[in-house]
C-alpha positions in Angstrom: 10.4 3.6 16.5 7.6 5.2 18.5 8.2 5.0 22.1 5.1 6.1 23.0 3.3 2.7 21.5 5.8 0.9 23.0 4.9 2.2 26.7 1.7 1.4 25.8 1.9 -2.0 24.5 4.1 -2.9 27.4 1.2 -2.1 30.1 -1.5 -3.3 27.6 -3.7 -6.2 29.5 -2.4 -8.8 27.5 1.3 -8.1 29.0 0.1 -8.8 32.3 -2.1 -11.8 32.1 -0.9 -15.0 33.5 0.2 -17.1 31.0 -2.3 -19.5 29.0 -3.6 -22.8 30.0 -3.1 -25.5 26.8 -6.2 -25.9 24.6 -8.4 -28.3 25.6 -8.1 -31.5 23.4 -11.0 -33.8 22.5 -9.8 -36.1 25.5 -9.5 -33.1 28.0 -13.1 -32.3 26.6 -14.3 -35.6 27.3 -12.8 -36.1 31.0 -14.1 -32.5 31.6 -18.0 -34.3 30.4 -17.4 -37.1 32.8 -16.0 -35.1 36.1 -19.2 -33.2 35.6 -22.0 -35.8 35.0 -20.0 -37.2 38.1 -20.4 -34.6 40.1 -23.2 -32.8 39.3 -25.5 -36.6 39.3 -24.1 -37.6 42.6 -26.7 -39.3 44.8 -25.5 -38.2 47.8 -24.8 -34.4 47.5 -28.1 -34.2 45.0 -28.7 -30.8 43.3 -28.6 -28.8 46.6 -25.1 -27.9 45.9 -23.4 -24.8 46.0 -22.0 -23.3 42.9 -18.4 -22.8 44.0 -18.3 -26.0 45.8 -19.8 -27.6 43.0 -17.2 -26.6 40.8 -14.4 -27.3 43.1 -15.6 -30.7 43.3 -15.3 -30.7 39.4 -11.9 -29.7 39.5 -10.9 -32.2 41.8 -12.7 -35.3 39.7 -11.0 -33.7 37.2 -7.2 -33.6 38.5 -8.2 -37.3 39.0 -9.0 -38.6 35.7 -6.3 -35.9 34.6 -3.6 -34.8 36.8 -1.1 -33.4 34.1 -3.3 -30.6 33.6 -3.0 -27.5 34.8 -6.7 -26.3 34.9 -8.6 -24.2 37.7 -12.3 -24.5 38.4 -12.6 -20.8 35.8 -11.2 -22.7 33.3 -13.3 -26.1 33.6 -16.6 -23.7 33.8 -15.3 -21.6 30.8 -15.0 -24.6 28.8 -18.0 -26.2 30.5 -20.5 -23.6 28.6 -18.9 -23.5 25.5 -19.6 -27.8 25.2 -23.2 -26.7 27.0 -23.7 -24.7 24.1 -23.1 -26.9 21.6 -24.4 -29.4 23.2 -27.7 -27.8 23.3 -27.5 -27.0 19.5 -26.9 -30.6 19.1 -30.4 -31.5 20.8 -32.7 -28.9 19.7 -31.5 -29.8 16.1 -31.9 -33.8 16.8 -35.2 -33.1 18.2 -35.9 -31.3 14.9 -34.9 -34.4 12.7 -36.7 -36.8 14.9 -39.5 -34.9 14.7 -40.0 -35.4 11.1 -40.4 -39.4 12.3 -39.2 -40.6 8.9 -40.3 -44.1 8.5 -37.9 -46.9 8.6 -35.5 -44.1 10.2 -33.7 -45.1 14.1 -31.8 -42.7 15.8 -28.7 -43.8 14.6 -30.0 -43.2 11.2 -31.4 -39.7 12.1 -28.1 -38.8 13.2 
């Protein structure tokens, strides 16, 4: 056995991260979408909100509508832009498709 690697591997970044959070399930997912149109939509705060305090506000909606999870605000925007993302793939590719306007087609057809 090489002792060398095994120094190495030992201080390697992956030794001293924090342990993981779970993965995010569908229904993790889905709260996550809800704390934020909550949030982000509120009538009273507007759009002239900071971005740390906006996503501390996120977290705590959050722990509401979840409070078994273990998540930070880093985590809920990590996992934030990755459904942003899709989401926008999602659009731009409906838009396409409704774009065509096939006849007799709704949107529940289209989709």
């Amino acid at each position: 056995m090489n002792t060398e690697n095994t120094a190495l591997s030992a201080q390697s970044p992956a030794a001293t991260r924090s342990p993981r959070t779970p993965n995010w399930s569908k229904c993790d997912d889905i709260k996550l979408c809800e704390a934020w149109v909550s949030t982000s939509e509120d009538p009273i705060r507007g759009s002239d909100q900071k971005y740390e305090a906006l996503w501390e506000r996120i977290l705590q909606d959050f722990k509401a509508r979840e409070p078994e999870r273990q998540r930070n605000a880093i985590n809920l925007e990590s996992r934030w832009r990755i459904i942003k993302k899709e989401v926008s793939k999602f659009c731009g590719k409906f838009a396409q498709a409704k774009a065509l306007n096939p006849s007799g087609f709704n949107e529940k057809d289209i989709v």
